[in-house]
N, C-alpha and C positions, 0 to 999 in steps of 0.2 A: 246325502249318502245315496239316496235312490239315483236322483242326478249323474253320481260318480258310478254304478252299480252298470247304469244303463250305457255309460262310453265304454266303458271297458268291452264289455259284451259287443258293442259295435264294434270295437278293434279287433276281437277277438274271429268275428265270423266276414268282414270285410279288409280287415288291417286300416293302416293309415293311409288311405288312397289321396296320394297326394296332385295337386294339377294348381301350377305356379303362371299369373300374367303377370304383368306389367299394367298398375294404374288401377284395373277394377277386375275382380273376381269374373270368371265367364263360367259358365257351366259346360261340362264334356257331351256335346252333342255327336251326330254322326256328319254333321258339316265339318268338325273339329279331327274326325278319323279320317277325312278328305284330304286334311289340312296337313294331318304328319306325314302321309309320302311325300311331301315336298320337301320338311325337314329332317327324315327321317338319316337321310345319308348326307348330311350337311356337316361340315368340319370345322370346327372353331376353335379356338384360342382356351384354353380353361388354365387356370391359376388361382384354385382353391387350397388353403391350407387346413391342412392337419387340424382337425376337430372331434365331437361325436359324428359318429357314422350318419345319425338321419338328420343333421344340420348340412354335411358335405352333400346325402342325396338331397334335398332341399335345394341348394346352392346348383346343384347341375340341371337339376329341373329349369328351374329358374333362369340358366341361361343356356340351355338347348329349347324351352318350350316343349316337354316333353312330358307325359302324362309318367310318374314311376307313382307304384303303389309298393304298399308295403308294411309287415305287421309290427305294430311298436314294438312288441312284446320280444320279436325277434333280432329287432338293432339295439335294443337296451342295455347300455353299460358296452355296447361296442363302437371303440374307435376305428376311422380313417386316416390314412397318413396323406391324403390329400389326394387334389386331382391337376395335375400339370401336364401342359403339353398340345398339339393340334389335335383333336380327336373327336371321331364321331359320338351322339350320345352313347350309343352303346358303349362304346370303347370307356370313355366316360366312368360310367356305372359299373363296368367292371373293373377300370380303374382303383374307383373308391372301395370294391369291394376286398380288395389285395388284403391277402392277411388274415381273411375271417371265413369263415364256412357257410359264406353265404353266396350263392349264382344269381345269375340274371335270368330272365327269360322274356318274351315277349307275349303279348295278347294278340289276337287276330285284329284288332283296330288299331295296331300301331302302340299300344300303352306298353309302358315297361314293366317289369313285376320281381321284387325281389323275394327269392325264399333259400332257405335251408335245403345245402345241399345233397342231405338224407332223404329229404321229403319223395315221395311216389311220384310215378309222373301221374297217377289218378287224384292225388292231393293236388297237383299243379294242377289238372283241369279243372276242381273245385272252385281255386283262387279264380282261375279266368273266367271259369263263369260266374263267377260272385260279381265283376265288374265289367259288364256289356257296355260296349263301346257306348249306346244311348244313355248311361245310368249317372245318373245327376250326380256328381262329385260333393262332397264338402268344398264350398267355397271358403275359399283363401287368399286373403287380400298380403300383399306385400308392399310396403310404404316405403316410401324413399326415405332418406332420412335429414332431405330438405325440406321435409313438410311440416308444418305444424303440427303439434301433437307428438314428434319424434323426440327420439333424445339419444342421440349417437355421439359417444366419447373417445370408440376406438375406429380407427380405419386398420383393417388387418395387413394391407398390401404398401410397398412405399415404391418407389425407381429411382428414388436419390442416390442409394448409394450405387445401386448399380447401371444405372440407366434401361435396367428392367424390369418390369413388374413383378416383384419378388414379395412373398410373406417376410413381413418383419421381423417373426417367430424365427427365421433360418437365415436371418444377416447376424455378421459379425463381429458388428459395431452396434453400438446404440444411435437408437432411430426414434424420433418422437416426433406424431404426426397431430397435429393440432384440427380437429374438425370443424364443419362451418356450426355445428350444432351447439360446439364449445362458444364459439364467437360470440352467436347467439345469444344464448344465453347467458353471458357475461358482460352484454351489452359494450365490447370493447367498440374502439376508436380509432385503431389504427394495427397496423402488423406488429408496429413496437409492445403497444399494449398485447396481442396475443403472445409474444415468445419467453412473454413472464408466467407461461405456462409450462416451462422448461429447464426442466435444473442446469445449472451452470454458465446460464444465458442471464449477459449486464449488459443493460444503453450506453453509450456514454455523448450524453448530450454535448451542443456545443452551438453557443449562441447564433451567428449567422449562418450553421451549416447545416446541412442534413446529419441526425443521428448516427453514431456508429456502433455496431453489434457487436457484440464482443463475447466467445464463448471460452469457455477455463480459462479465460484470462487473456486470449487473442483475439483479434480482430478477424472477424468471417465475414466472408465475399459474402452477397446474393443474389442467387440466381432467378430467373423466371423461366416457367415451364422447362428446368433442366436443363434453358439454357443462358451460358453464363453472359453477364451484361454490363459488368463491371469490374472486369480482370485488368492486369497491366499493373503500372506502376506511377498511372498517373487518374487514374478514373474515379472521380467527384463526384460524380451520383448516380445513387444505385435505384433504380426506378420501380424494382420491386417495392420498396420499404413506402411508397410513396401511392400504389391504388389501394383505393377504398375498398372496405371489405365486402362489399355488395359484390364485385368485380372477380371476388376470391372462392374459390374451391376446398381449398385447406393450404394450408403450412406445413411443409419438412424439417425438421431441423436434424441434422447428421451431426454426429460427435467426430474428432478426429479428421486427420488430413482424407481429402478426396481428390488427388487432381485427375481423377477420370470427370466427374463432376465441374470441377472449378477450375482445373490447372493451377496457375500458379498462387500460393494460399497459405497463410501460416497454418500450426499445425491445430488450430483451436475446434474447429467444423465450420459448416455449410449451412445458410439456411436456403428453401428452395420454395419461393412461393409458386403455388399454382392457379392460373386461370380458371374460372368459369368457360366450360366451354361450349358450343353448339350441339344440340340434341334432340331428337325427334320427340320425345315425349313433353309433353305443353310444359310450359313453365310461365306464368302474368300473375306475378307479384310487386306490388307497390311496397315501400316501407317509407315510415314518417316516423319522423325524432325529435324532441325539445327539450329540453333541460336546462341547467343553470346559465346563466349568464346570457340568456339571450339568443339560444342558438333552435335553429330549426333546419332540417334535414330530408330533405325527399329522393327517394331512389324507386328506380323503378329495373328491375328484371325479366326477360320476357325472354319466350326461346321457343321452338318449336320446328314441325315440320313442314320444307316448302313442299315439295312431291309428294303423290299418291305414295309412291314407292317407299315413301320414309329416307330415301339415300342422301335427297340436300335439306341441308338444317341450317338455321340462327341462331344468334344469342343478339340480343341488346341490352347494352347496360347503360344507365342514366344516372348521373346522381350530383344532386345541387348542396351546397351548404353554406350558411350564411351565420354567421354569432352576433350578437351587439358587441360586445368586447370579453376580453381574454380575464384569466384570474391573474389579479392583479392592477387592471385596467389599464391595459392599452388595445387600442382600436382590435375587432374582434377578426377572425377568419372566414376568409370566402374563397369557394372553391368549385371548379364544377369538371365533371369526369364522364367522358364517352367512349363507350366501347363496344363497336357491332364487331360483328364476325360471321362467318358463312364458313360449313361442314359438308363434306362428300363423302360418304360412308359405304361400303361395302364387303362383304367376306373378305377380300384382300386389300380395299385402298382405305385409308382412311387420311382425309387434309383437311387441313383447315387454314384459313385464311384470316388476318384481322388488324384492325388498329387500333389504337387508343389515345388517345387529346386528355391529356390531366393539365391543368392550370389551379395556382395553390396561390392566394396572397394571404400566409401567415404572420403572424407578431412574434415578435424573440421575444422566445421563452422567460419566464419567470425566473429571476438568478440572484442571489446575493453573492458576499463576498465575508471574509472572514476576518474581523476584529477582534483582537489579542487571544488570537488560537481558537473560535470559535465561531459559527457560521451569525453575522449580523442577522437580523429580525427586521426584515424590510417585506412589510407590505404593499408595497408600487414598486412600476418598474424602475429598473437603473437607467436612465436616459429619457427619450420624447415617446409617450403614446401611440407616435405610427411609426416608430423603427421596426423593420420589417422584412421579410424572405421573401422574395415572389419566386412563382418558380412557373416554366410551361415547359410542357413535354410533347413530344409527338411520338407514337412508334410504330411502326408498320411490320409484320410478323407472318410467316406460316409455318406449317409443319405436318410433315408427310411423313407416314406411313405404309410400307407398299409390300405386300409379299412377294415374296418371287419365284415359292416354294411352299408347300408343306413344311419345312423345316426353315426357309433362311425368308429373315425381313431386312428391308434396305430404310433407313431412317435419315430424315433431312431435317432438317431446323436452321431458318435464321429471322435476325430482329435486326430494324436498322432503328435506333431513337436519334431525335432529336431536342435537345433540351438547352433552355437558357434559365439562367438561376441567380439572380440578384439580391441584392441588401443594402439596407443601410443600419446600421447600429453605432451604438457608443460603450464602445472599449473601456476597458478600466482598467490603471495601473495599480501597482500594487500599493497598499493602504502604509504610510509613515506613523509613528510612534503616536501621533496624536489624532490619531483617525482620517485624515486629510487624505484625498486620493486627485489624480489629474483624471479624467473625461477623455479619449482620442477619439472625435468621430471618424467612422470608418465606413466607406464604399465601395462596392465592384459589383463583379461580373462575372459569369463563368461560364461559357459556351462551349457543350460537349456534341460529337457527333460521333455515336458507336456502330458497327457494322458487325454483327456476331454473327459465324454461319459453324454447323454442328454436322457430319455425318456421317453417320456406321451403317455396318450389317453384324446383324444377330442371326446366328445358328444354333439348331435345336438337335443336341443327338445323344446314341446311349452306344456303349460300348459296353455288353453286358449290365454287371446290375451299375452299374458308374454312369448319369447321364450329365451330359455337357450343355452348357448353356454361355456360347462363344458369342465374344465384344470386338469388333475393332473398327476404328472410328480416326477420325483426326478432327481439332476443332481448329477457329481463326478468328482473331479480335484484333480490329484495325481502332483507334479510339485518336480522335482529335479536338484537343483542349485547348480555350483561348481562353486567359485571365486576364483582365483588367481591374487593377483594385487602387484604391486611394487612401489618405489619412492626413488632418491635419498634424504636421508633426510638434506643434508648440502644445496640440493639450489647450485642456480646457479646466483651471485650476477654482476648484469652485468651493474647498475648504469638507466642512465633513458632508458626507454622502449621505446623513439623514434628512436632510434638507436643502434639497438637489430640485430645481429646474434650469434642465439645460434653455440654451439660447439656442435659433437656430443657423445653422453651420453649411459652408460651402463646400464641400470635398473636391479635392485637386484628383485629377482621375491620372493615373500613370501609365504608361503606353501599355500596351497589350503584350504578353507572353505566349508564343506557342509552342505546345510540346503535342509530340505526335509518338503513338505507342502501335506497335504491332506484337501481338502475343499469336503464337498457336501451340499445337500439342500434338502427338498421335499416341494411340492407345490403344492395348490387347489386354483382354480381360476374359478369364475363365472361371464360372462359375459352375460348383464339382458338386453333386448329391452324388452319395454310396450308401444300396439300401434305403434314402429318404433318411435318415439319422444324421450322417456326417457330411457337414456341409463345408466347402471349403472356396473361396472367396480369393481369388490370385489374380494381380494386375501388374503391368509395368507403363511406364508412360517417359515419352519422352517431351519439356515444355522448354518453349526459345521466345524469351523477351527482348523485343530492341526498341530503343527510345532514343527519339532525337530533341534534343530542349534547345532554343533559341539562344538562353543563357550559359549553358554546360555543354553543348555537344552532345555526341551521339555516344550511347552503350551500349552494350549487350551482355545476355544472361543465357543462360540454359543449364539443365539436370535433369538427370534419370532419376526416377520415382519408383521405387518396388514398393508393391504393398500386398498383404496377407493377413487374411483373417481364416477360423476356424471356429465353426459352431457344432458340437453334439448333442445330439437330441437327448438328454437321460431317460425321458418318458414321453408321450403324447404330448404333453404340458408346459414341459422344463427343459429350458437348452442351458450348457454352457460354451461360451467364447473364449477366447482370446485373439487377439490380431497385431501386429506388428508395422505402422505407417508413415512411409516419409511425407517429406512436403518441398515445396521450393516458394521462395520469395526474390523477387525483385526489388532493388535497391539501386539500382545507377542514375536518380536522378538526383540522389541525396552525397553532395560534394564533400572529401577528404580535403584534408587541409593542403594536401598537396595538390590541389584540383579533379583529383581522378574524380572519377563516380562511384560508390562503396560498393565491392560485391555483393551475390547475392546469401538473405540467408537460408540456414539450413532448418527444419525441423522435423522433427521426428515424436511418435508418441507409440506408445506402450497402454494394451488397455487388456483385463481380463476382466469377464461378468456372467450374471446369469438372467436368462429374461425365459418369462414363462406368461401362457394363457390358463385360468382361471373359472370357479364358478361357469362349469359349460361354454369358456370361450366367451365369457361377459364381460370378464377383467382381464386386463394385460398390466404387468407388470415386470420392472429392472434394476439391476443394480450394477453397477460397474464401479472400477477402482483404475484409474487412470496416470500416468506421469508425461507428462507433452511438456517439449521443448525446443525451444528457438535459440539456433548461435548465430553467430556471426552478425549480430545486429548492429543498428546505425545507433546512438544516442552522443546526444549534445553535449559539448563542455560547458559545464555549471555556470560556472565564470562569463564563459564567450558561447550562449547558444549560436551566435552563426559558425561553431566549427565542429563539425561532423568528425565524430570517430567510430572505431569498431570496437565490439565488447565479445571479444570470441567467446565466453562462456555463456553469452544471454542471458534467457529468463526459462524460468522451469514452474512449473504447476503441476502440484500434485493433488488428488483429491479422491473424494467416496461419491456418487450422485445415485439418486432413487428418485424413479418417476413409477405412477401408477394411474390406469384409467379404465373406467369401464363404468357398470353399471353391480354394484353391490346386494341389489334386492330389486324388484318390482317397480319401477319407477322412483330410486334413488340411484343418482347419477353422480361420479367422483373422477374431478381428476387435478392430483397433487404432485408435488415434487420436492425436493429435499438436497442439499450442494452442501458438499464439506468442501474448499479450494482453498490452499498455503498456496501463493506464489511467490517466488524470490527471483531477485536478480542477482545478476555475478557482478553488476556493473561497480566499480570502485566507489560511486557516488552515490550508489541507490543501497539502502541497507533493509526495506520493507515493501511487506505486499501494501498493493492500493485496493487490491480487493475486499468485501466483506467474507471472511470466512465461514460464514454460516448464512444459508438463504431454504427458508421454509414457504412455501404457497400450498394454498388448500381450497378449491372450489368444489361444492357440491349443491345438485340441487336435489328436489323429490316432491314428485308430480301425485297427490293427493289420490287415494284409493277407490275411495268411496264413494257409489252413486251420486248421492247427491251433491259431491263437491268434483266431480268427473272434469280435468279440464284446469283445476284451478293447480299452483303451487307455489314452493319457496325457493329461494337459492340462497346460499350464504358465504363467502370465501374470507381468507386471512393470509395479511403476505407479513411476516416477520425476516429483518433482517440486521447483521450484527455491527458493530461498527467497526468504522475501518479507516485508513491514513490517507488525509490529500496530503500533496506535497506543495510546497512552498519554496520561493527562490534560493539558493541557496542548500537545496535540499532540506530546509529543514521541516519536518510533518508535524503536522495539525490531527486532531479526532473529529469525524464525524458522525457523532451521534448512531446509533441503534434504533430501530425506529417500527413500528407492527401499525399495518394500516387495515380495514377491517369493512366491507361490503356486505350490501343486504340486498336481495329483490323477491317482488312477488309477481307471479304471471299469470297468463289465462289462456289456453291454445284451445282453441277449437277445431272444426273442420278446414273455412277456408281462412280463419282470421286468427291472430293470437296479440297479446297487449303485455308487456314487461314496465314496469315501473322499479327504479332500482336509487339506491342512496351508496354513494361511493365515498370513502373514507366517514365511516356512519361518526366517528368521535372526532374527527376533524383535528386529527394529529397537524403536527408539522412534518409532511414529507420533502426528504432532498434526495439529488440523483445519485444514482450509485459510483461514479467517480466526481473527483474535486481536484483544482488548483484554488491558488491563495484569490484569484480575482475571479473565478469563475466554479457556482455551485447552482445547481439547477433545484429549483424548488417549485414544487408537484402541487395542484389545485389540492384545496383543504377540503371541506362536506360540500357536495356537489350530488343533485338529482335530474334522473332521464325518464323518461317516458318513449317510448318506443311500441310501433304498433306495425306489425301487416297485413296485406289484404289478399289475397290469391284468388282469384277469377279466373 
C-alpha cells in the first residue's frame, strides 16, 4: 500500500514522464536535448490505431524518439482514434489528441508535454519545470516481441488486404495474422502446421506433391512478401509454403476473394507469408531442435547494422535438418535453407535486396487407403522406404519503396524462382471386394521458372473530414513449366496391401510437356476514412490470363473484378463490416470434350461481421458469417475422368468462423478459432460436402508469476474436428472419422536464452488428413516429443 501511495504521488507532482528507445533504456541527459533539434522537425510515416489514449502517446514516442510527459491521471479512461499519416511529432501528438480536451505544448529542451486545456499558463510552467531537460526520467525499456521472454499473440496492422499498412481493426474482411511468437511457442514445423491457427483453413495433402491450402472450402494462392508467386493456371509450386520458419516474420491469412493481392484466385482467400527482413537493430540467434524419430535441427538468425549511419542493414538466415526416418518408417528428411539479404533505409528509400537456395529431400507422407468403407490401420509405409519428394528452389528478389512526396510512395517488387521438384512413389489402385489392390510405380519431374514483377503508387490525402488513401498498380507473372512423368502401366499385383514389399521397379520416363502462362492485372483502389469511424474499402481490377500447352494449344481468359467492403466503428473497440467480392479463375488448360479449353470460372462471396479490440487492446477478436461461391467450374465425368465438363452452378460454402487472440491476463496468452462450413455442389454427381463441418483449435500458454518461478511456464492447445465424406469411384462416399488431438509444453525464457520441450498428440490418437479419396488418406504422426532451445548473443 505504501509502495502504491508513494507512485501515485509521483504521478501526481511529475505525471508520467515518458522517454521510449529502442533496445535499452537511456536516461534524458542534456546531450539528449542536443539530440531532438535534429529530430525535432523530422516527418515520418505513423499508422497507430485507435486505442487508450496513453498507449497511442507511448506508440508515437516510440517512433518519433521524442520525450512526451504526461499526467496518468489526466489520459485515464480517455481514448484515441489513432494516429495516421506523414507527420511531424508534434503534428503527431496532436493528432492523437483529436477529440479530447487535452493540448500539447512543448518544454525548452525539446520535450513534449501534454495537459488540460483549462490549465493556467502558470500551471504549464509548473509542469516544465518539474522536468528540466537534465532530470533523469523513469526508464523504460521496450522489448521486441522477438525476444525471449515475450509473448506477442496479436500483430495490430496487416497490408494483405490492401497492399497498405492498414490496422486490422478498420479492414472489411476478416484478417488473421499468425505471429512469430505464436510459432514459437507452439513449436510448429512448417507454415502448413501454422494456418491451423486459422478458422476455415484445411491442407489437403497429396502424396508426391506439395500440399494444397484450402480455405471455406477453396483452394488459396500464396503469396510471399505481397507478392504473388504462384498465379496462372498452371503453377505447381508455391514456394512460400515451403521456407522454414526461422526465415519467417509472420503469416497473413485474408478471408475472401482479393485480386488486388492475388489476381486470378477462387473466391475462398489468400494466405501471405512474410520474410524476415534486414534491420539495424542486432539480431544473433542460434536455435537447436530434436525430437522423435531421429531429427535434429540447427538455425541460425543474424541481422544487423553495416553503417555508422544505420541506413545499410542484413539478415542471414541458416538452417540445416536432418531426421533418421519418418513416422511410419521410411528414410527420414533432409533439408537445408539459405537466405541473406541486404537493406537501404532511409526517411524516403527503403530496398531491399535478396535470395534464397531451399533444397528439401522429403518421404511421401504417411497414407492408407480405405477397406470396406473405412480408413485401413497401416502402420508402414504403402510402397519402398526411400519413395520420395526432392525438391530445390532458387529465388532472387527485391523490393523498393521510394517517396516521392509527402503524400505519394512509388512501390516496385519482383521475384524470379527457380525450382526443380521430383518423385518417385507407388500409386495405389483402387482396393477389390477382397482387399486386393495393384501397386503403379510412378515418376517425374516438374521444372518451374516464375518471373513475378508488382508496381503502384500510393497517395495520401483529405478532402475535409474524408481522407483518401489511393492504390493503383499493375502486376505481371510469366511462369514456365516442364513435366516429365512415368509409370509402369501393368501394375504391380501383389494381393492384400497388409503384407506388401514392393520389388524394385524401373519407370519408363515419357517425353516432356511444356506449358507456358502469362498472367497480369491493373488495379485502383480507394481506401475512404469519414471522421475515423467509417471506413470504406473500394477496388476494381482488371486480370488477363494466356496459356499456351504443347498438348492443347493456346487460351485465354480475362474479367473485371469490383470489390467493396464497409466497416463502422460502433465504439473505440467494436467495428461492424460487410463487403461484397468478386473473383476470377482460369481454366483453359482443362479440355472440353469438344477440344476447347473450359472457360473461365466465376466467384463471388458475401460476407458480414464484427471484430473488435479488447481488455486495453490486449485481445482482438471476430466473427463473420460468410456465403462464397464458384460457377462455371470444370469437373470430370464419373465414368470417363478424362472428359472435362462444366457445372455452371458450382460449389457454394456457407458458414459462421470466430477467431480470437491476444493476451487474457498477465502472462496468459490465447489464440483460438472455431469454423461452422456446409459446402454443396450443384454438380449432378456430387451430392455432399467433403468438408468437416465443425473445426475447433485452442492454444494457450501462461508464463508463471511468481519470483521465484520468474521465467518458467506452460502451454497447452486442443484441435477437435468433426467427421466428414471422402469420395470414392463412382461417387460413392465413405466416413472419415471425427478425431481431437491434444498438445502439452513446458518452457523457460530468460534474458538471452529460452528452452521449450513439448509432447504432440499427448494420447497418441489416430490422426488423418482433412480431405480423402478411396486410395489416398494422409495419416498424421501419433505421440511425438521436441525439445527446442535458443541462444541470443
Amino acid at each position: 500500500m505504501k509502495h502504491r501511495k508513494e507512485k501515485n504521488m509521483f504521478r501526481a507532482s511529475l505525471g508520467a514522464a515518458i522517454f521510449i528507445a529502442c533496445q535499452v533504456p537511456l536516461t534524458c541527459t542534456s546531450a539528449f536535448a542536443q539530440s531532438t533539434a535534429s529530430v525535432g522537425t523530422a516527418v515520418l510515416d505513423y499508422n497507430i490505431q485507435a486505442g487508450p489514449l496513453d498507449r497511442v502517446l507511448v506508440a508515437v514516442a516510440t517512433q518519433s524518439r521524442r520525450p512526451i510527459s504526461f499526467d496518468a491521471a489526466v489520459t485515464k479512461n480517455l481514448r484515441s482514434l489513432g494516429v495516421k499519416g506523414s507527420l511531424t511529432a508534434e503534428q503527431a501528438v496532436d493528432k492523437a489528441l483529436l477529440g479530447t480536451d487535452l493540448e500539447r505544448v512543448a518544454t525548452g529542451s525539446g520535450a513534449l508535454t501534454v495537459r488540460g486545456k483549462a490549465e493556467a499558463a502558470t500551471q504549464s510552467n509548473v509542469i516544465q519545470d518539474a522536468v528540466p531537460a537534465a532530470a533523469s526520467l523513469p526508464q523504460i525499456t521496450v522489448h521486441d516481441s522477438a525476444q525471449p521472454g515475450s509473448a506477442g499473440f496479436i500483430a495490430p496492422n496487416s497490408s494483405s488486404a490492401t497492399r497498405t499498412d492498414t490496422p486490422i481493426s478498420e479492414l472489411a474482411q476478416s484478417v488473421q495474422v499468425i505471429t512469430k511468437d505464436v510459432m514459437r511457442s507452439q513449436q510448429t514445423q512448417s507454415v502448413e502446421d501454422v494456418l491451423s491457427n486459422v478458422s476455415g483453413v484445411t491442407l489437403n495433402p497429396i502424396a508426391a506433391t506439395q500440399d494444397t491450402v484450402s480455405i471455406r472450402g477453396f483452394v488459396a494462392p500464396v503469396s510471399t512478401d505481397g507478392l504473388a508467386t504462384n498465379n496462372g493456371s498452371n503453377a505447381a509450386f508455391q514456394d512460400g509454403l515451403s521456407i522454414p520458419l526461422i526465415g519467417i516474420e509472420r503469416i497473413d491469412v485474408l478471408k475472401g476473394a482479393d485480386s488486388i493481392l492475388a489476381g486470378a484466385m477462387d473466391p475462398g482467400g489468400v494466405v501471405n507469408v512474410v520474410r524476415k527482413q534486414p534491420q539495424a537493430d542486432p539480431v544473433h540467434e542460434i536455435t537447436l531442435q530434436t525430437g522423435s524419430y531421429g531429427e535434429m535441427l540447427a538455425g541460425a538468425d543474424l541481422a544487423g547494422a553495416l553503417t555508422k549511419d544505420q541506413h545499410l542493414t542484413y539478415r542471414f538466415i541458416v538452417s540445416g535438418e536432418r531426421t533418421g526416418e519418418s513416422y511410419g518408417g521410411s528414410i527420414g528428411k533432409r533439408s537445408l535453407y539459405v537466405a541473406p539479404s541486404i537493406g537501404y533505409k532511409t526517411a524516403d528509400t527503403d530496398f531491399v535486396v535478396g535470395f534464397e537456395q531451399n533444397t528439401q529431400h522429403s518421404p511421401i507422407p504417411l497414407y492408407t487407403m480405405i477397406v470396406n468403407g473405412s480408413p485401413a490401420h497401416l502402420s508402414y509405409p504403402i510402397g519402398n522406404a526411400d519413395d520420395h519428394v526432392r525438391l530445390n528452389s532458387s529465388t532472387v528478389y527485391y523490393s523498393l519503396s521510394q517517396k516521392l512526396s509527402s503524400n505519394w510512395t512509388f512501390t516496385s517488387k519482383a521475384s524470379y524462382n527457380a525450382s526443380v521438384q521430383s518423385f518417385f512413389d507407388n500409386a495405389t489402385t483402387e482396393l477389390d471386394d477382397s482387399g486386393d489392390a495393384a501397386f503403379i510405380p510412378v515418376a517425374g519431374s516438374e521444372h518451374q521458372r516464375t518471373l513475378s514483377l508488382e508496381e503502384s503508387v500510393q497517395g495520401k490525402f483529405k478532402t475535409g473530414p474524408v481522407s483518401h488513401t489511393l492504390l493503383g498498380g499493375f502486376s505481371f507473372q510469366r511462369t514456365v513449366l516442364t513435366n516429365g512423368s512415368g509409370a509402369d502401366a501393368d501394375g504391380i499385383a501383389l494381393g492384400s496391401i497388409f503384407s506388401t514389399v514392393l520389388p524394385e521397379v524401373n519407370v519408363p520416363t515419357q517425353a516432356s510437356v511444356r506449358l507456358t502462362d502469362y498472367s497480369n492485372q491493373v488495379y485502383l483502389q480507394d481506401q475512404i476514412s469519414v471522421f475515423q469511424r467509417l471506413h470504406i474499402l473500394a477496388s476494381i481490377s482488371h486480370a488477363q490470363d494466356r496459356n499456351a500447352d504443347q498438348s492443347s494449344g493456346a487460351s485465354s481468359a480475362d474479367a473485371w473484378n469490383p470489390n467493396i467492403g464497409i466497416l463502422y466503428q460502433l465504439t473505440g473497440n467494436l467495428g461492424v463490416y460487410a463487403n461484397y467480392l468478386r473473383s476470377f479463375t482460369p481454366q483453359g488448360v482443362d479440355l472440353l470434350a469438344d477440344g476447347s479449353g473450359a472457360p473461365p470460372s466465376r466467384g463471388k462471396q458475401v460476407e458480414v461481421g464484427l471484430k473488435g479490440n479488447f481488455l486495453e487492446d490486449r485481445l482482438t477478436a471476430s466473427v463473420a458469417l460468410f456465403r462464397a461461391a464458384a460457377t462455371n467450374q470444370v469437373t470430370q465425368d464419373s465414368s470417363n475422368p478424362n472428359i472435362n465438363t462444366i457445372n455452371p452452378a458450382g460449389t457454394v460454402s456457407r458458414g459462421v468462423e470466430f477467431d480470437v487472440s491476444g493476451e487474457l491476463l498477465k502472462g496468459w496468452n490465447v489464440i483460438a478459432n472455431y469454423s461452422y462450413t456446409a459446402q454443396q455442389s450443384a454438380a449432378p454427381t456430387t451430392t455432399y460436402s467433403s468438408l468437416p463441418r465443425h473445426l475447433f483449435r485452442l492454444w494457450t500458454t501462461y508464463a508463471l508469476q511468481g519470483e521465484a518461478l520468474h521465467g518458467f511456464g506452460i502451454g497447452g492447445g486442443i484441435t477437435v474436428r468433426s467427421s466428414y465424406l471422402g469420395q470414392q469411384t463412382g461417387d460413392v462416399a465413405f466416413t472419415v472419422p471425427g478425431q481431437a488431438s491434444t498438445d502439452l509444453s513446458v518452457f523457460y525464457r530468460g534474458k538471452n536464452w529460452s528452452t521449450t520441450f513439448g509432447v504432440k498428440n499427448v494420447f497418441d490418437h489416430r490422426l488423418y488428413g482433412d480431405t480423402a479419396t478411396n486410395s489416398f488418406l494422409a495419416v498424421y504422426p501419433g505421440r511425438t516429443f521436441l525439445l527446442t532451445g535458443t541462444y541470443a548473443f
